[in-house]
N, C-alpha and C positions, 0 to 999 in steps of 0.2 A: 322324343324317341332316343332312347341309347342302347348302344352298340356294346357288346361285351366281346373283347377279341384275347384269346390267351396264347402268348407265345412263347415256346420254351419255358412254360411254367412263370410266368409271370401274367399276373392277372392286368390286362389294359381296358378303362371303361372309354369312351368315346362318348360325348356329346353331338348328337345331327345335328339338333333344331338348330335354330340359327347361326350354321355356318354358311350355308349356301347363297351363291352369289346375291348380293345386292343389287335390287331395281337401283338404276343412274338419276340423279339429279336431274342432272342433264334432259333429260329424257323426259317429262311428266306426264300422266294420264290427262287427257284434259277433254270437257264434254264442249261437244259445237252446240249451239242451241238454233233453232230455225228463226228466221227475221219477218216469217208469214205470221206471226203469234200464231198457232196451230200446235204449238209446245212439242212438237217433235223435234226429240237430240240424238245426236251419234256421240259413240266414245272411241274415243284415239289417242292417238302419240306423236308427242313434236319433239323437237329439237329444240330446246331453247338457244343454243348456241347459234344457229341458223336463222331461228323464226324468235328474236326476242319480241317482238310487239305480238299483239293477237291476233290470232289465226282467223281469216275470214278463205271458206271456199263454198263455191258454187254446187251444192249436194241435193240430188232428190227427195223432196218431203211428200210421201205416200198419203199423207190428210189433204194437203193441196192440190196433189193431180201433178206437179209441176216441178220443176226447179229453181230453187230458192238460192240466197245466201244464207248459211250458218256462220254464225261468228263465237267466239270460243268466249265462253263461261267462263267467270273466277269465284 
């Protein structure tokens, strides 16, 4: 997408697309996977700064009835 702005008679063209903030490093998408093998995953966001090893939480998987552990996918 560009932007055409004229001011005072001077023609200014502007580029959108990829200026808009950046997803963080820091930050990554990451999918838990269930440890019931029933293949149910959730998707989320960690910190790696906080959580550098992998993410294990206690999440409900709907194919087992229950509450399992997920542990984070790479």
């Amino acid at each position: 997408m560009t932007m055409t702005i004229i001011t005072f008679g001077v023609l200014e063209t502007t580029a959108l697309e990829g200026n808009s903030m950046a997803r963080n490093d820091a930050r990554p998408v990451i999918t838990l996977r269930s440890t019931a093998g029933t293949g149910q995953s959730y998707v989320t966001r960690k910190n790696r700064r906080n959580n550098p090893d992998r993410l294990v939480l206690r999440k409900y998987d709907p194919a087992a009835g229950q509450h399992v552990l997920f542990r984070e996918e790479r």
